[in-house]
N, C-alpha and C positions, 0 to 999 in steps of 0.2 A: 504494500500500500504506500500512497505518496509519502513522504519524510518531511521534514523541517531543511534538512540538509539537500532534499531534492528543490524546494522554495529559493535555499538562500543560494546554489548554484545555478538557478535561474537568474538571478538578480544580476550577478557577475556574466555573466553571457546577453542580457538584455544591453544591460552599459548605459549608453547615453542613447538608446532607443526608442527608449520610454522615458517621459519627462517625472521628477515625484512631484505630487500633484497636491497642495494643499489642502489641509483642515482647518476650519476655520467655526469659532465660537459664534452661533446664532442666540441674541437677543431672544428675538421673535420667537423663535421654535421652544425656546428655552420658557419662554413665559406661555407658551400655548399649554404647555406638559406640564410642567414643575419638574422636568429632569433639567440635567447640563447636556443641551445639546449639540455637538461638534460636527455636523456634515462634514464626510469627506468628498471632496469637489471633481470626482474620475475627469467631469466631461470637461474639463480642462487639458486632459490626454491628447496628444498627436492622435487625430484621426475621430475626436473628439466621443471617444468609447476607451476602456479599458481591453478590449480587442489585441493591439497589438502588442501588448507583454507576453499572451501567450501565444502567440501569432511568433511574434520573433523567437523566441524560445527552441519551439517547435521545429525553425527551418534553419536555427544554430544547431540542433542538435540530428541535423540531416547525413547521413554518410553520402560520400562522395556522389554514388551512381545516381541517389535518388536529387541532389542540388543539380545534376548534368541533364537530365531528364523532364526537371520541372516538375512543380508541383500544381494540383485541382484541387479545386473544393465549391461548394454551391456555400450561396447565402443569398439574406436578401437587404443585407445594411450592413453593419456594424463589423463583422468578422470577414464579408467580402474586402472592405475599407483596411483591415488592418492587415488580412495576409497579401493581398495587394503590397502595401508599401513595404513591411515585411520582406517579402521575398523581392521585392526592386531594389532596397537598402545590400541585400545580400548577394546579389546580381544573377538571383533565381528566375527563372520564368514562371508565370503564374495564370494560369487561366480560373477565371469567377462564373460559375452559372450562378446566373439568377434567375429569377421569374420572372414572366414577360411583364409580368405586371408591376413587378418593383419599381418604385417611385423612380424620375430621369435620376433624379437630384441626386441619390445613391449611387444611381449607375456614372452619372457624369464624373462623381466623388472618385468609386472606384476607379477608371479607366484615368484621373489625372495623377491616381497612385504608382499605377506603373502597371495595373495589371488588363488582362484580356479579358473582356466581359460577353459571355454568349447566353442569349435569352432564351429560355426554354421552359417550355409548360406553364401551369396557371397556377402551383402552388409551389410550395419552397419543395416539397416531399419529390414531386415533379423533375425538378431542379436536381435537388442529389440524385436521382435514378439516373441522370443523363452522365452528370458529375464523374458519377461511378463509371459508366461506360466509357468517357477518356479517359480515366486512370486507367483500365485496360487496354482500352487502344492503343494507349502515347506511354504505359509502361509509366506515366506520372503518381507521384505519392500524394496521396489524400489528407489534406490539411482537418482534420475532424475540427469543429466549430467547439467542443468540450470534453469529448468522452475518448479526455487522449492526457496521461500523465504529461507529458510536456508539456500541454498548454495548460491543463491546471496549475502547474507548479510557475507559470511565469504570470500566470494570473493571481497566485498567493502573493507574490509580490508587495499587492498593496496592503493584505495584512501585515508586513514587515514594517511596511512605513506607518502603519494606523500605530502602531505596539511605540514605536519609535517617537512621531508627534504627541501623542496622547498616551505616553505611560497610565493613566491614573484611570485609562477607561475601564470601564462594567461591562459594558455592553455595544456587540458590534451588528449592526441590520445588514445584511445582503438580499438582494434583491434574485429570485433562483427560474435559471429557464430549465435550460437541459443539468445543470451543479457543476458545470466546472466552475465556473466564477468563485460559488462558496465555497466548493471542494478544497480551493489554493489556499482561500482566505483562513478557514477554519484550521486548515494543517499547518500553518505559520501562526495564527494565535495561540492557536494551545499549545504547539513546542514551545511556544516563548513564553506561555503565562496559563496553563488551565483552569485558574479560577474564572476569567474572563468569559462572558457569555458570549457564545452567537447566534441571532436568531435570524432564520430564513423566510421569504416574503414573497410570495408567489399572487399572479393575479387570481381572483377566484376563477375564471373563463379557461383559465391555462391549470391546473392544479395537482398537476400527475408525482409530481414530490410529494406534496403534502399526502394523496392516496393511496401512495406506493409504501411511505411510512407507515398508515393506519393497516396496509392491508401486510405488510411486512416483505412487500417484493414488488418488483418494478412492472406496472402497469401502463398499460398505454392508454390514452384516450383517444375516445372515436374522433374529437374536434377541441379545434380547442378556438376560443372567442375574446377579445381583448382587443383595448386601444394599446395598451403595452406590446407592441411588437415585438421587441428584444428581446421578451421572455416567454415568448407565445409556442412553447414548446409541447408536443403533446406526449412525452416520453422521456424518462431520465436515464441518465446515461449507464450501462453496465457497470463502466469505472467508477465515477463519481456517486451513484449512490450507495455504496459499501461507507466510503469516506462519510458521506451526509449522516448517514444511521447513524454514525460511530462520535463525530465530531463536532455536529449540530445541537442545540438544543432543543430547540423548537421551531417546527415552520407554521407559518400563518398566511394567512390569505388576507386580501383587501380587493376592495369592488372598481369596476372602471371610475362611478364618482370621485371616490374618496382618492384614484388616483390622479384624476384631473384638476381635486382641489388641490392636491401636493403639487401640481404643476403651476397649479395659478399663483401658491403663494409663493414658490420660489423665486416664481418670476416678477410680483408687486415688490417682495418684501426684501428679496436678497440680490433683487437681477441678475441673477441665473436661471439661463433656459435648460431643461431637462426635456428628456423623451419620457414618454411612458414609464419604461423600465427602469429607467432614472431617479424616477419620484415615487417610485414603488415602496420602496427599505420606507422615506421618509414618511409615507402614506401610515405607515401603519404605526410607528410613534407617533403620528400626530392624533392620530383615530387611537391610540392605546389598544391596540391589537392584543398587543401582550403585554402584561402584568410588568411592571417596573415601580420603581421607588420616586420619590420625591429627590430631588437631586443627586439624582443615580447620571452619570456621564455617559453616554450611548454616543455612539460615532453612526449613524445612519451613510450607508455610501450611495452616494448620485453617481450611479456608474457610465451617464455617456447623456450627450444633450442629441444627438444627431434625430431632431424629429423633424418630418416633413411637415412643410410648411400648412397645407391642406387639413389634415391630421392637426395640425397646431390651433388651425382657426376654431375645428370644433370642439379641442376640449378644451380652450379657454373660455369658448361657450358656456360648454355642462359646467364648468368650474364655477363660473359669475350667477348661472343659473343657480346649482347648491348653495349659493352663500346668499342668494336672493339681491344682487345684484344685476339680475337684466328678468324684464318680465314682460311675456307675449300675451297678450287676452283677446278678446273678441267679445262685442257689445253691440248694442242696436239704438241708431237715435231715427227721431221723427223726421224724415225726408221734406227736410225744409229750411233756409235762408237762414245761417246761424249756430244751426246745429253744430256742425260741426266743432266751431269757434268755442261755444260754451263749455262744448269735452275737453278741448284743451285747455282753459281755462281753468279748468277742476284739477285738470293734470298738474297744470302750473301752480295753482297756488299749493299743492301738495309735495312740492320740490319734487316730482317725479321728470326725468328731462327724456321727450319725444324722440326715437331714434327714426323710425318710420310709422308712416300710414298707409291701410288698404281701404279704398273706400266702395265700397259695393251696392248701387242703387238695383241691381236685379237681379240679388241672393233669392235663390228659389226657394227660402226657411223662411223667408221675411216678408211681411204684410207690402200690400202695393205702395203704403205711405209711410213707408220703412224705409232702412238705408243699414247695413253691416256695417262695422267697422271694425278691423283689427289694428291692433298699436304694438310697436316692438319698444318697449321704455324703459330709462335705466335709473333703476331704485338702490336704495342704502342697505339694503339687510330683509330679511325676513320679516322683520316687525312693520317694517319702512311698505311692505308689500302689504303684509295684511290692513294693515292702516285706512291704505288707499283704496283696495277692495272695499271696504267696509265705507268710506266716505260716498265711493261711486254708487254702491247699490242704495244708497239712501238717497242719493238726488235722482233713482228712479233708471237707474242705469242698470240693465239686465249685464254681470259678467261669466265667462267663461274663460277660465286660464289655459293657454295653449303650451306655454311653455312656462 
């Protein structure tokens, strides 16, 4: 099973490939808990994921025929982007399947890494099957995205540096797709300190760790469903869950909501962008997933910010939505000179501020001398909503909340 000394001989072969990436003391997170809370900040890494530690790792520690050869591997973000530069840094040849469907922006990313992008099939699963077939073809070595000791152990890494910044922590959050992430992280905490907690943090859409623990052996799921991409795993890896059993203490799940509010705060409160899988660990200290003390020091890790833009727009939607900061309704005024004006009016003096209007004279729910109207409008909190609710249906204003 992986070592401490298999960790800390990754670190020496990464070098200066891997940037160490600050921890840094959150105010904010720290007063939302009552813990000490210390984000460690990945998506400040080359390639903006923690990706390429075990990415270079892996293609350091390649024998001759298979560096001459070239190496494949399928992804659809993050491990495409790191074995990319990876094997360009080492003057490997690298071909990336990804899925047709993988965002440009990823693809654009990987191909300015250095590597060969060939699009295939509609899911990632698609992607490896092809993946696998030029490994065979072209005689190339298959970059495993986890469920490969060498890329655990250059991905334990950043538990060397969490140990190192933050002697004094309790408690370490990873965020878990397929385990190599936590695998690395967990086998370099506890050789360095086993009192030290680690707890694992999987989306509930994605949850085959969390199942495979409860049922005591590695489970695959039919689907799996998530704005978290990067952990959107439907299967933990043979290697990596031995290590998990053994070195984890607890995993936990959190909801896409509760993952979009961790994105929204990072991004109001610390301006830091995060992906899904990024804001994951943090989601669930913030939500108290699991059980912690009153100024207990947890390092929660943001392990990579590379979200698509698209993707970006809607869960800082669902995020502003949960906190009752943006709210959609639909209501009915009397189809006449005015109307309108007075709904706004009501809005306005409620400090509620107008983002858009629909205005619809021939809703086929609504009387001949009716008019629809929906409003997209940005309010203060939850109280700030019902509030306004409550003001509107009393001056005779039928509502109905759309979002």
């Amino acid at each position: 099973m992986l070592t401490l000394d298999d960790v800390r001989a990754a670190r020496e072969r990464i070098g200066d490939a891997a940037v160490h990436t600050p921890i840094d003391y959150s105010h904010t997170f720290s007063r939302f808990t009552g813990a000490e809370v210390y984000p460690k900040y990945e998506q400040f890494q080359r390639t903006g994921a923690f990706k390429i530690r075990g990415a270079t790792n892996r293609i350091a520690t390649l024998p001759e025929s298979a560096r001459e050869a070239g190496v494949v591997t399928a992804s659809a973000g993050n491990h495409a982007q790191g074995v990319a530069l990876a094997a360009t840094r080492a003057g490997v040849d690298a071909t990336i399947v990804m899925p047709e469907n993988a965002p440009i922006s990823k693809v654009k990313a990987t191909e300015g890494y250095g590597g060969t992008v060939v699009l295939h099939g509609a899911d990632y699963d698609a992607a490896q099957a092809h993946a696998h077939d030029i490994e065979r073809e072209e005689d190339r070595f298959y970059v495993h995205a986890f469920d490969d000791e060498d890329v655990m152990a250059g991905q334990g890494t950043i538990g060397l540096e969490i140990l190192e910044d933050c002697p004094e922590v309790d408690t370490v959050v990873v965020p878990i797709g397929g385990g190599g992430l936590i695998s690395g992280i967990a086998t370099a905490v506890k050789g360095l300190d086993d009192d030290v907690r680690v707890v694992g943090v999987q989306a509930e859409g994605a949850s085959s760790v969390a199942d495979s623990l409860v049922k005591g052996e590695v489970v695959s799921l039919d689907a799996v469903d998530t704005i978290a991409d990067g952990i959107a795993v439907g299967r933990a890896g043979d290697r990596t869950f031995p290590v998990i059993r053994e070195r984890v203490d607890e995993v936990v799940t959190v909801s896409d909501p509760e993952i979009a509010m961790a994105i929204t705060y990072l991004l109001e409160r610390s301006k830091v962008l995060a992906e899904g899988a990024g804001a994951a660990a943090l989601a669930a200290v913030i939500e108290g997933t699991f059980d912690y003390d009153e100024g207990e020091v947890i390092v929660p890790l943001v392990c990579g910010g590379n979200i698509d833009s698209n993707t970006l727009t809607t869960v800082l939607m669902r995020g502003l939505i949960e906190r009752g900061r943006y709210l959609r309704l639909k209501t009915v005024l009397t189809d006449e000179p005015g109307a309108l004006r007075r709904l706004a009016t009501v809005i306005a003096e409620e400090r509620a501020n107008i983002y858009a209007i629909q205005h619809d004279r021939t809703a086929r729910d609504v009387g001949m001398s009716s008019a629809e109207v929906e409003l997209d409008l940005e309010t203060r909190g939850h109280d700030h909503v019902e509030h306004l609710i409550d003001v509107l249906e009393s001056k005779g204003y039928p509502v109905e909340v759309l979002l």
